[in-house]
Structure formats: C-alpha cells, structure tokens
Backbone as XML, in Angstrom:
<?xml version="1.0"?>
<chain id="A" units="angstrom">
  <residue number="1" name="UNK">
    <atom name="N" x="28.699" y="87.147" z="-13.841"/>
    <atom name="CA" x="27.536" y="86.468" z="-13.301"/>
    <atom name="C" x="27.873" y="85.920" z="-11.918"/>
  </residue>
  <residue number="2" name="UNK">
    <atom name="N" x="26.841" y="85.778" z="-10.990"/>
    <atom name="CA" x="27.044" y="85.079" z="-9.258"/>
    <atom name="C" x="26.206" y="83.955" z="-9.359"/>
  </residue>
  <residue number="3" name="UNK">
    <atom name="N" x="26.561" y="83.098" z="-8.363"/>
    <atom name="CA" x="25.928" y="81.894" z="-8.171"/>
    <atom name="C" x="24.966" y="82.623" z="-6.996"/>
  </residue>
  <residue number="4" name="UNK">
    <atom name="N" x="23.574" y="82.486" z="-7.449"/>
    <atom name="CA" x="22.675" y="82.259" z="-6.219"/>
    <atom name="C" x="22.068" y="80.884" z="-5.247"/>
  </residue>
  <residue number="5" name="UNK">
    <atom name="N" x="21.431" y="81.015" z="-4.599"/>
    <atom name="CA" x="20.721" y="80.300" z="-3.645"/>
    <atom name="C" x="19.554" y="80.880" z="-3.359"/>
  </residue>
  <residue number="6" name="UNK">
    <atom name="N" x="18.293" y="80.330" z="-3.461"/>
    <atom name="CA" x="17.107" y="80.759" z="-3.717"/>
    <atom name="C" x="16.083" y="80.501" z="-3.345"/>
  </residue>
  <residue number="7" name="UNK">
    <atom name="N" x="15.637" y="80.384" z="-1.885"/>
    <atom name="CA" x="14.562" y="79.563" z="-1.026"/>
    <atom name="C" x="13.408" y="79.898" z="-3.169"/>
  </residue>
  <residue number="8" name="UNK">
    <atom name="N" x="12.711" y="78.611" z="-3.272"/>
    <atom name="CA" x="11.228" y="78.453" z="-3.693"/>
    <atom name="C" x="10.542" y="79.504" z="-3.858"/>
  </residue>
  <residue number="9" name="UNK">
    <atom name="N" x="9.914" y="79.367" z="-2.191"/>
    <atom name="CA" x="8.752" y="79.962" z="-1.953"/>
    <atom name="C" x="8.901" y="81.054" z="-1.590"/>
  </residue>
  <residue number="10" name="UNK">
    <atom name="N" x="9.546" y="81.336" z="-0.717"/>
    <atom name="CA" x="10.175" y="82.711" z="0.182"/>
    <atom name="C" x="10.327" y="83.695" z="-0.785"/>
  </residue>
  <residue number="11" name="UNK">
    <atom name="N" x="11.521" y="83.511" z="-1.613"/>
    <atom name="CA" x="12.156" y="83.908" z="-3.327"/>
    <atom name="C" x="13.421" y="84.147" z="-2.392"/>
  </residue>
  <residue number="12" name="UNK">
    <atom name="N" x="13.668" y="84.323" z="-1.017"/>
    <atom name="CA" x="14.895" y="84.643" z="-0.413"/>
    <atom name="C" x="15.886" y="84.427" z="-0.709"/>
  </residue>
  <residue number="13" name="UNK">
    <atom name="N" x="16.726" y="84.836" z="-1.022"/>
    <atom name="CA" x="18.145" y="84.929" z="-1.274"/>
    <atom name="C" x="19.072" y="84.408" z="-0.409"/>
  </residue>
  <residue number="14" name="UNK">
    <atom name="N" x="19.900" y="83.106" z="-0.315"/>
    <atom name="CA" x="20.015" y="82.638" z="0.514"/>
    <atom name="C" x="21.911" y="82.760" z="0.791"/>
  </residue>
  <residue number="15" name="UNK">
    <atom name="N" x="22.148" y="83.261" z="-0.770"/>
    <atom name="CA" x="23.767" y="83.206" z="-0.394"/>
    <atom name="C" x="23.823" y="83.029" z="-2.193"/>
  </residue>
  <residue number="16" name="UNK">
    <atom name="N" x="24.711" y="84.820" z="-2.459"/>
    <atom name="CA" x="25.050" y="84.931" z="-3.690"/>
    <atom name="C" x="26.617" y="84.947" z="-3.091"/>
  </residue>
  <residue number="17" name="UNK">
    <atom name="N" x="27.558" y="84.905" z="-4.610"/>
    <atom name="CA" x="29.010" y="84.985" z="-4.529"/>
    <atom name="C" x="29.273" y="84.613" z="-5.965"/>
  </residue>
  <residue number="18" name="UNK">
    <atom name="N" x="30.464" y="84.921" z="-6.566"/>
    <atom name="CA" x="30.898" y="84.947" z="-7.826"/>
    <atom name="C" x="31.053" y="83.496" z="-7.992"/>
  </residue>
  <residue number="19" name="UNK">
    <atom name="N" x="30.205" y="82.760" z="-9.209"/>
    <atom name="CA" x="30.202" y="81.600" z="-9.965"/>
    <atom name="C" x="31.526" y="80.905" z="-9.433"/>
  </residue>
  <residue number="20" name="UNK">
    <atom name="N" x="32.328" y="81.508" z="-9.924"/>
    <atom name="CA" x="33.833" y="80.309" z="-9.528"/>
    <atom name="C" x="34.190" y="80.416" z="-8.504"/>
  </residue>
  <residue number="21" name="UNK">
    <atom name="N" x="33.198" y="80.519" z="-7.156"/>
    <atom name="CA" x="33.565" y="80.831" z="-6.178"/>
    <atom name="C" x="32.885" y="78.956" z="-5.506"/>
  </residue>
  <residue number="22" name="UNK">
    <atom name="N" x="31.675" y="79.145" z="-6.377"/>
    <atom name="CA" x="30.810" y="78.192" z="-5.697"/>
    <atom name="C" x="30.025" y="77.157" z="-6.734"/>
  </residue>
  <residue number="23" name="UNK">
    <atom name="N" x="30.358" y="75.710" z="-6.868"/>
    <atom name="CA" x="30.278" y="74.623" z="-8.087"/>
    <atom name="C" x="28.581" y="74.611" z="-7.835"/>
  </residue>
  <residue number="24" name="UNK">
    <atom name="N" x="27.941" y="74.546" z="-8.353"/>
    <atom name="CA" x="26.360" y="73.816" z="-8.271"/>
    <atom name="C" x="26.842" y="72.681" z="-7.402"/>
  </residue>
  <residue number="25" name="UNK">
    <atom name="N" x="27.267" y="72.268" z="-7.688"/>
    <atom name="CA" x="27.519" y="70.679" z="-6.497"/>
    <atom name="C" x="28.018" y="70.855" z="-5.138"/>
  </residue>
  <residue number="26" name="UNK">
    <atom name="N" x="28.803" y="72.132" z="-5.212"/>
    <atom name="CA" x="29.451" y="72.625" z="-4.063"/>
    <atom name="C" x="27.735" y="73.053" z="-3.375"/>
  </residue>
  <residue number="27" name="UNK">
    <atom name="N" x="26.976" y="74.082" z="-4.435"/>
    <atom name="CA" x="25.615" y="74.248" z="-3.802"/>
    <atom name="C" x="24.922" y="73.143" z="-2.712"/>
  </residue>
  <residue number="28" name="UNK">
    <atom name="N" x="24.622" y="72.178" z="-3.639"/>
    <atom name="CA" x="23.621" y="71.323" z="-3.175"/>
    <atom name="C" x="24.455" y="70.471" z="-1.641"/>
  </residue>
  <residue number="29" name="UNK">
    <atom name="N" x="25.759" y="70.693" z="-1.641"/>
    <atom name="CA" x="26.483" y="70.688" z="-0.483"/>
    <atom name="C" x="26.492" y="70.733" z="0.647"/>
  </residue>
  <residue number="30" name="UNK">
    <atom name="N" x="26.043" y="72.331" z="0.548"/>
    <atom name="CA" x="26.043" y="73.722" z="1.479"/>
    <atom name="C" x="24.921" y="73.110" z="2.274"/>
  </residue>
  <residue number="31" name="UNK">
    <atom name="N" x="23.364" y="72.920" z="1.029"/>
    <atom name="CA" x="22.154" y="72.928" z="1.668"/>
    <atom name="C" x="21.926" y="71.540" z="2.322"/>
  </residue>
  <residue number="32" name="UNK">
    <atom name="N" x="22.775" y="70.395" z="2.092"/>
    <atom name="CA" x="22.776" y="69.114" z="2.676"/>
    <atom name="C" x="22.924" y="69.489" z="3.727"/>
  </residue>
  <residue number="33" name="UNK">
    <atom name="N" x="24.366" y="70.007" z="3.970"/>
    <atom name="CA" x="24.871" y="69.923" z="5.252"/>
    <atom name="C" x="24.401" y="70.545" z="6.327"/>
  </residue>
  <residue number="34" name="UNK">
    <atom name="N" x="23.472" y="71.667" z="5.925"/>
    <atom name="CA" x="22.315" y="72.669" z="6.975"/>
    <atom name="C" x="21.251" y="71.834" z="7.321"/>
  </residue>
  <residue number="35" name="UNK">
    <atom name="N" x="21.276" y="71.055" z="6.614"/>
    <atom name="CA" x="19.929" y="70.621" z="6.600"/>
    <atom name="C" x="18.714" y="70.440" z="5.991"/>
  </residue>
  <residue number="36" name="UNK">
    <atom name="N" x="18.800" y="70.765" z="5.050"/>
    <atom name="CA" x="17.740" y="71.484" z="3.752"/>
    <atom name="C" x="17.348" y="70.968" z="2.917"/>
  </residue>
  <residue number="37" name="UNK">
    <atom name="N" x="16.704" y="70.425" z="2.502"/>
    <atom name="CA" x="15.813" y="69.837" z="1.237"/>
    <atom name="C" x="16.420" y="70.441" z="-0.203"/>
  </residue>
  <residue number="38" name="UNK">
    <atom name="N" x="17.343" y="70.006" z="-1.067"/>
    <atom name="CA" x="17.752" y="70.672" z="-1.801"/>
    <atom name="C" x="16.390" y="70.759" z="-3.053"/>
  </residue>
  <residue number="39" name="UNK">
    <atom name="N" x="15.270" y="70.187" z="-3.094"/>
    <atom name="CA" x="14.101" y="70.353" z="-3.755"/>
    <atom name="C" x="13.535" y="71.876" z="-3.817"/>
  </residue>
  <residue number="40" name="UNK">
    <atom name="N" x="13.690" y="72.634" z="-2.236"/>
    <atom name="CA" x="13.298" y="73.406" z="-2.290"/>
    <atom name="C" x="13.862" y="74.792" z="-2.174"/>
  </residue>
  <residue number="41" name="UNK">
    <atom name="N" x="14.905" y="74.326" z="-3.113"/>
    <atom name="CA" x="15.573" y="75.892" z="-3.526"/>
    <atom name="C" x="16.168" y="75.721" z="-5.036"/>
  </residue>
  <residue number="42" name="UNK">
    <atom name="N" x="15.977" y="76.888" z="-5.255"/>
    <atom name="CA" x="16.571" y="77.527" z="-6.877"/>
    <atom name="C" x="17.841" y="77.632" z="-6.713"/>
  </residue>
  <residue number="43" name="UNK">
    <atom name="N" x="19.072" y="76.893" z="-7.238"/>
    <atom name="CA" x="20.400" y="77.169" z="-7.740"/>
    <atom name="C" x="20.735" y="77.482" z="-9.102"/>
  </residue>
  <residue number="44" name="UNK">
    <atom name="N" x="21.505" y="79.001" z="-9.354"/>
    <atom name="CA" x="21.538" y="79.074" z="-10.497"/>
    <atom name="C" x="22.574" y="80.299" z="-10.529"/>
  </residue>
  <residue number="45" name="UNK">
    <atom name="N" x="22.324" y="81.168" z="-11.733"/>
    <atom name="CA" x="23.793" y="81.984" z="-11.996"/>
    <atom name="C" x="22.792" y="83.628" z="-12.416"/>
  </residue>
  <residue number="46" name="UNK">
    <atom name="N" x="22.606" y="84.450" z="-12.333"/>
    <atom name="CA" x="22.248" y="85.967" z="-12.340"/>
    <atom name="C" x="23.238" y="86.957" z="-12.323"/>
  </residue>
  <residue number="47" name="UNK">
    <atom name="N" x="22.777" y="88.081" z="-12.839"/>
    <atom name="CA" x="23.765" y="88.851" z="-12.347"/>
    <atom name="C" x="23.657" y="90.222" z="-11.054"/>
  </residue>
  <residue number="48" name="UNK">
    <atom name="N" x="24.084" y="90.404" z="-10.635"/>
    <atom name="CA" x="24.184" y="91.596" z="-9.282"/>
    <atom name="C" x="22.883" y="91.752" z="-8.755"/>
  </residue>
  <residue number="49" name="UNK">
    <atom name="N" x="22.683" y="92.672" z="-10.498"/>
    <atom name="CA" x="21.538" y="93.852" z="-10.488"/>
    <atom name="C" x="19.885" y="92.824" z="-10.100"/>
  </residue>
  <residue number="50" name="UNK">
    <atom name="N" x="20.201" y="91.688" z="-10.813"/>
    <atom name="CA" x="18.830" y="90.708" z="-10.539"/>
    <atom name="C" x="18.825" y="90.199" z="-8.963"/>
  </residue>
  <residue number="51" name="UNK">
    <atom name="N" x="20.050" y="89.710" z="-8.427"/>
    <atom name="CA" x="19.822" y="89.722" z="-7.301"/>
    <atom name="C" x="19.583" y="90.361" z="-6.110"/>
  </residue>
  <residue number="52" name="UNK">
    <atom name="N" x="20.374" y="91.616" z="-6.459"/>
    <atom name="CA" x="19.716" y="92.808" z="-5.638"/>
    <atom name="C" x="17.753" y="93.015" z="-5.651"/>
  </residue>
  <residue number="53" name="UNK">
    <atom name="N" x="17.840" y="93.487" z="-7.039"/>
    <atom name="CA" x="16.538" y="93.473" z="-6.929"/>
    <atom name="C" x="15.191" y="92.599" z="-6.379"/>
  </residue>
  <residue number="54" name="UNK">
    <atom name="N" x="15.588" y="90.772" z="-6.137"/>
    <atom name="CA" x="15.378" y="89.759" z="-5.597"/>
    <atom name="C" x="15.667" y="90.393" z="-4.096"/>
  </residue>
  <residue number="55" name="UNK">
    <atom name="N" x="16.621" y="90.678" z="-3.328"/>
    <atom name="CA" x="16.413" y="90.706" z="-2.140"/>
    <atom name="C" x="15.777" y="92.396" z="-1.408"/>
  </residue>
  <residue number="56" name="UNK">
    <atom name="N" x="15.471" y="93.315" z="-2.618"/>
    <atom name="CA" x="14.828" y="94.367" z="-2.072"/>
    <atom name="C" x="13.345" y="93.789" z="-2.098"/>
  </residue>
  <residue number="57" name="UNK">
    <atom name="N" x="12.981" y="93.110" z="-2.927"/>
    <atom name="CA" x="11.534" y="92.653" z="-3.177"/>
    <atom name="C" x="11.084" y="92.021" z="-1.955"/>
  </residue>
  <residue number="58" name="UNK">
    <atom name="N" x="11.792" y="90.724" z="-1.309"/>
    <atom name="CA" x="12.354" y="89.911" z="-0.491"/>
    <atom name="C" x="11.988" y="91.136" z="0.890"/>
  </residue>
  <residue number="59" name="UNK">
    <atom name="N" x="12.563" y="91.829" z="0.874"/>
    <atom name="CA" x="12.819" y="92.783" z="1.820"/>
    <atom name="C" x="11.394" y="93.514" z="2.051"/>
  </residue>
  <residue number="60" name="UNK">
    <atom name="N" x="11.068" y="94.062" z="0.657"/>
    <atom name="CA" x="9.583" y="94.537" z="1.455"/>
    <atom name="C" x="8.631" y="93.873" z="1.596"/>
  </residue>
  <residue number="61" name="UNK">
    <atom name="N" x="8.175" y="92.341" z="1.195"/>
    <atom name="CA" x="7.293" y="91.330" z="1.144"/>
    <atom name="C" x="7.306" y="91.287" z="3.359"/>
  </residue>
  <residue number="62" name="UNK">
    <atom name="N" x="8.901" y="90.979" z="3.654"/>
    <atom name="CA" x="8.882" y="90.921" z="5.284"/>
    <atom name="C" x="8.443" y="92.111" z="6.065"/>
  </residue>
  <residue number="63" name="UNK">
    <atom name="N" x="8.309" y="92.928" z="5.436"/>
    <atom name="CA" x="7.885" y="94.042" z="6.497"/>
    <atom name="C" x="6.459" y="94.388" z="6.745"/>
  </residue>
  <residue number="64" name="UNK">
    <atom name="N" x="6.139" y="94.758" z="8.113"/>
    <atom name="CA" x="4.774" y="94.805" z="8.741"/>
    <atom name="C" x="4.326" y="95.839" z="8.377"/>
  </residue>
  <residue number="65" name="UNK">
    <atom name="N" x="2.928" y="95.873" z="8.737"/>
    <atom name="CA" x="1.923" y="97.184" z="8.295"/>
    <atom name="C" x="2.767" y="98.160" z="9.937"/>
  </residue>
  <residue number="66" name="UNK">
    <atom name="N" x="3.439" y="97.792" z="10.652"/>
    <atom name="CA" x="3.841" y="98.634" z="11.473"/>
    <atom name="C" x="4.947" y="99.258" z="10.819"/>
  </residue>
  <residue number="67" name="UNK">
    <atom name="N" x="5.691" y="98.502" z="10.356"/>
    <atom name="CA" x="6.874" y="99.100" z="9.180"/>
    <atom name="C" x="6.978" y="99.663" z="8.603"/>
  </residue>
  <residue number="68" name="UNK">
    <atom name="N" x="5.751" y="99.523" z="7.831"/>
    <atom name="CA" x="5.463" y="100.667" z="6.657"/>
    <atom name="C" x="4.693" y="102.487" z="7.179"/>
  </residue>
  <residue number="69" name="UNK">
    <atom name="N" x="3.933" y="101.723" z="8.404"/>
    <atom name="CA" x="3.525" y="102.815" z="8.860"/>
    <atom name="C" x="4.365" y="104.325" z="9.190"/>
  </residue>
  <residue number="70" name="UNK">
    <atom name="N" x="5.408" y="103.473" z="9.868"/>
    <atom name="CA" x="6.383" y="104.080" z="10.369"/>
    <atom name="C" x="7.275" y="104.884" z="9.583"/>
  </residue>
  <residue number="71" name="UNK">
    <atom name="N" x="7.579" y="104.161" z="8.785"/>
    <atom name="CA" x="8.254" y="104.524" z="7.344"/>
    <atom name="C" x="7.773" y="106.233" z="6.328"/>
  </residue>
  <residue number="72" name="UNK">
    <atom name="N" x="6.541" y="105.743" z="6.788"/>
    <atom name="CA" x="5.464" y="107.138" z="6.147"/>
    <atom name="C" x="4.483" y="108.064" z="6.845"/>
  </residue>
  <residue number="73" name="UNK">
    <atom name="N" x="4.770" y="107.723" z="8.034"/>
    <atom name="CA" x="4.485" y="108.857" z="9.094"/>
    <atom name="C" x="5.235" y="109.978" z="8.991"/>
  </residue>
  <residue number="74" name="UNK">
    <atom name="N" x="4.619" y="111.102" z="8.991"/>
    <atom name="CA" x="5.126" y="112.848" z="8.767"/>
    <atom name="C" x="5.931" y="112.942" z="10.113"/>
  </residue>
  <residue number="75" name="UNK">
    <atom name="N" x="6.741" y="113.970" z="10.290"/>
    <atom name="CA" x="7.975" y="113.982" z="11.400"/>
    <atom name="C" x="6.665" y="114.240" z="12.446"/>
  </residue>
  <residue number="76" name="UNK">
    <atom name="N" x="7.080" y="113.931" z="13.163"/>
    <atom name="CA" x="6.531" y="114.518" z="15.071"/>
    <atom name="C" x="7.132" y="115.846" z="15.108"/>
  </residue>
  <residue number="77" name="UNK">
    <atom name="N" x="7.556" y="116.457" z="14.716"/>
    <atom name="CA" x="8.344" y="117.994" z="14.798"/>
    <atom name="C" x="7.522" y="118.795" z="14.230"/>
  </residue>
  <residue number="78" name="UNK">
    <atom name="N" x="6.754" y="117.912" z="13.190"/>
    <atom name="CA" x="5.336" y="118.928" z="12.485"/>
    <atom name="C" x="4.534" y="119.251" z="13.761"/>
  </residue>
  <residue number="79" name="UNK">
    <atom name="N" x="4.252" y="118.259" z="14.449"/>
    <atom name="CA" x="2.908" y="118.154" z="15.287"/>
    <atom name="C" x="3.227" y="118.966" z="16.461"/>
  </residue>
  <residue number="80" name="UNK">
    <atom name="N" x="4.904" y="118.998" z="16.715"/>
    <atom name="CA" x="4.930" y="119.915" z="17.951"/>
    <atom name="C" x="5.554" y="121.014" z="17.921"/>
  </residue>
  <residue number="81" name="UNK">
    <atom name="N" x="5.867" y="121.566" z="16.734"/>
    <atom name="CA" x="5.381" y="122.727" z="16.232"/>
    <atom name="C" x="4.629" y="123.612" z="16.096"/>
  </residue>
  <residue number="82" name="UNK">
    <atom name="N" x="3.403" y="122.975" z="15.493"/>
    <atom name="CA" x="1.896" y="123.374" z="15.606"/>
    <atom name="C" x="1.551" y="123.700" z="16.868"/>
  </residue>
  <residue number="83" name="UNK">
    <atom name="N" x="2.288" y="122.835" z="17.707"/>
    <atom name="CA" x="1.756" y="122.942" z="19.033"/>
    <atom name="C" x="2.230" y="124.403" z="20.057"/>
  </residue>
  <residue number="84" name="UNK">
    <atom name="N" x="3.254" y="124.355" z="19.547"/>
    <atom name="CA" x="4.364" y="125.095" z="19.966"/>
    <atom name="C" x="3.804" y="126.688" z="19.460"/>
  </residue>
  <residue number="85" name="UNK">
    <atom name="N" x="3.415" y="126.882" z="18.086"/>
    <atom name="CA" x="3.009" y="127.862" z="17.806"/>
    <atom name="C" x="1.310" y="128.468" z="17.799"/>
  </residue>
  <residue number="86" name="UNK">
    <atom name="N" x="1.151" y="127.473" z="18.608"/>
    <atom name="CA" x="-0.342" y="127.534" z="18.613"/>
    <atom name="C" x="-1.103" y="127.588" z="17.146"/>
  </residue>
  <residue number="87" name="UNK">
    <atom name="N" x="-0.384" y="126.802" z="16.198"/>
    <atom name="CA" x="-1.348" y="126.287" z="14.530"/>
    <atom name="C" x="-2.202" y="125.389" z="15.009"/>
  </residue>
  <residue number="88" name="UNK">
    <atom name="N" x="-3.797" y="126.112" z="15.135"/>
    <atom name="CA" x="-4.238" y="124.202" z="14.541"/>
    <atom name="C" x="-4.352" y="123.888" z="13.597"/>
  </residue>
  <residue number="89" name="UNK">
    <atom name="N" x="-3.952" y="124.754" z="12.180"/>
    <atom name="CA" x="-4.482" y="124.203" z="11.190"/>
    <atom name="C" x="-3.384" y="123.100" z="10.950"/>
  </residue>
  <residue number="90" name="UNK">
    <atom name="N" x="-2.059" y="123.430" z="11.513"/>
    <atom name="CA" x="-0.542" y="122.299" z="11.003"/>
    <atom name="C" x="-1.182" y="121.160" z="12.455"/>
  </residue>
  <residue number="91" name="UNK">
    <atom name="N" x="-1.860" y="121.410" z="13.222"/>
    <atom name="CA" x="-2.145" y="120.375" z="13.974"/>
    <atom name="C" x="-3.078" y="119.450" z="13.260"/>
  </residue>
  <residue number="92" name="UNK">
    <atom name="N" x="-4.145" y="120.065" z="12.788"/>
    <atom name="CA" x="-4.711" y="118.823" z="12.231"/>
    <atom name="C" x="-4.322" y="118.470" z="10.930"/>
  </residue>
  <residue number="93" name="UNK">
    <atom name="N" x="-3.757" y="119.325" z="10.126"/>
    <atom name="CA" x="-3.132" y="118.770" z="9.083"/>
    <atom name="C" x="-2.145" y="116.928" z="9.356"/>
  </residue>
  <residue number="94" name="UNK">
    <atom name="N" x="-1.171" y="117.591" z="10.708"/>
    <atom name="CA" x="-0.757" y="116.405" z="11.157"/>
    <atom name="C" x="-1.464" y="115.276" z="11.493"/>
  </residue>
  <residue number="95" name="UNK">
    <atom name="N" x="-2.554" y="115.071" z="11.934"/>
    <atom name="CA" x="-3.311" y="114.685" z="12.473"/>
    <atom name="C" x="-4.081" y="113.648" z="10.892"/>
  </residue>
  <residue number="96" name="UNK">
    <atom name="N" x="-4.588" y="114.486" z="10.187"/>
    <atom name="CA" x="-5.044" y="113.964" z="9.187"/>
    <atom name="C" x="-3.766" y="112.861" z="8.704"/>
  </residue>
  <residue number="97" name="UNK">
    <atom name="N" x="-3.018" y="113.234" z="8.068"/>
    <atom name="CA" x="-2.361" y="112.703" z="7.818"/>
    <atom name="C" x="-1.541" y="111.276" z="8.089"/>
  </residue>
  <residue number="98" name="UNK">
    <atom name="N" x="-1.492" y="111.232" z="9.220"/>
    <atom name="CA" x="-1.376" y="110.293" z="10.435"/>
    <atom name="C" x="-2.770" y="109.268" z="9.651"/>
  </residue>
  <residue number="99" name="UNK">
    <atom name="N" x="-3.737" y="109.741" z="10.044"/>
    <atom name="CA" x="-4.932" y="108.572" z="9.875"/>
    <atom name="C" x="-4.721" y="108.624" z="8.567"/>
  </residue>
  <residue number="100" name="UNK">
    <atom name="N" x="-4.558" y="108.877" z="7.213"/>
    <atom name="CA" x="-3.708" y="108.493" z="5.994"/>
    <atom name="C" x="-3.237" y="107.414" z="6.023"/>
  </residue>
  <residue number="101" name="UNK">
    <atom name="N" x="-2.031" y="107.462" z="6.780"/>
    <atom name="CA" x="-1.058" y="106.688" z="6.983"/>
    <atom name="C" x="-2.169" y="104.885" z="7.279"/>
  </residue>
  <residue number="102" name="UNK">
    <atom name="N" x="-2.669" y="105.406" z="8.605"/>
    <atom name="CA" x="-3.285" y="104.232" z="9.060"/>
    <atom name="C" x="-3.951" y="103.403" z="8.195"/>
  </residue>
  <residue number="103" name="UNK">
    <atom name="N" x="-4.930" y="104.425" z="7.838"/>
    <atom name="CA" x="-5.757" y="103.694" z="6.472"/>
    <atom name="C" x="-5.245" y="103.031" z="5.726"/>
  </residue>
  <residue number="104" name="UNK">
    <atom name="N" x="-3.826" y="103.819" z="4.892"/>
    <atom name="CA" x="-3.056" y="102.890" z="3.884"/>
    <atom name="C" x="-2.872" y="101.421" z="4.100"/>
  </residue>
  <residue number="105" name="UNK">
    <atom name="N" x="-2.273" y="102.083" z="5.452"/>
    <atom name="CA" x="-1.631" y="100.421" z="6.397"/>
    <atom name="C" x="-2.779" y="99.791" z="7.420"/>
  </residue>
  <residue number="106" name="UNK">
    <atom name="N" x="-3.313" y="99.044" z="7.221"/>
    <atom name="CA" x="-4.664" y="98.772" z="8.010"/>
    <atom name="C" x="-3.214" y="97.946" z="8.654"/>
  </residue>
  <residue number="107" name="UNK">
    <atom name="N" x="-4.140" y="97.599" z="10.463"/>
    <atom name="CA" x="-3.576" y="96.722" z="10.985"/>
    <atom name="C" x="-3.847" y="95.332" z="10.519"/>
  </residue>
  <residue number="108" name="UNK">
    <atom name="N" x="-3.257" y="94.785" z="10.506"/>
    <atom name="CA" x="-2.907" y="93.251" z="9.919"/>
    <atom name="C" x="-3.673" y="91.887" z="10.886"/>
  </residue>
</chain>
C-alpha cells in the first residue's frame, strides 16, 4: 500500500510514496509547511493501481476541447494525399471527419 495526498476537490494527486516512507503526521507536515489548509485534502493509504487510475482521471478532467481535438484528428497525410493524388473522395472524407472531430469537441 502508498501513502497518498489528495487535493478534495481537484481529486489531484498530490504526492504518493510507500506508507513507511511517509507518517500521516509527517503528511499534515508537508501541507503546513506549503501552505495548505490541511482540511482540504484526503490523506490516506491505496494501492498503485487506485492511484494511477486517480491521476489518469485527474489527467483527462485537465484537458481542453483543444486537447482532445487534437488527440482525434485523422493524420494531415490523409488530406495531402488526397491532394496529391487528386482523390476528392479521401479529401472530403478528411474533411468530414475533421468537422466530427469539432462537433464532438465543441469549443468551450
């Protein structure tokens, strides 16, 4: 099991490490000395797999509709391809697709 640190609200992950690495008291320590309201964080003990999964969650909650866009946009190599070979059908295929994308991800 690891000792976490656990913004509240955020759910952020603020600083895991193996239990006998770090006392609960040693915790509330850490967050004194930063500065921090120790009210508003979760100290406690999990293992790996939970905290990983906590900071992938964590991870996509921060990312923008530009992020994601990006993420799931079809290569540009489709589009200039098409171009290249004179397809329009792979042109607008690209094309469609693209506004897919947008739709999914409205701007924010």
């Amino acid at each position: 099991m690891d000792r976490y640190i656990k913004h509240k609200i955020t759910k952020n992950v603020l600083l895991s490490c193996d239990e006998n690495d770090l006392s609960i008291e040693g915790a509330k320590k850490l967050l004194i000395t930063d500065g921090k309201t120790v009210a508003d964080y979760e100290i406690g003990t999990a293992t790996f797999e939970e905290i990983k999964t906590w900071n992938i969650a964590t991870s996509e909650n921060l990312k923008t509709y530009a992020d994601r866009r990006k993420a799931e946009y079809p290569p540009m190599e489709d589009y200039l391809d098409g171009i290249v070979k004179g397809d329009q059908t792979q042109i607008d295929k690209y094309i469609s697709d693209c506004l897919a994308i947008k739709e999914k991800y409205p701007k924010e």
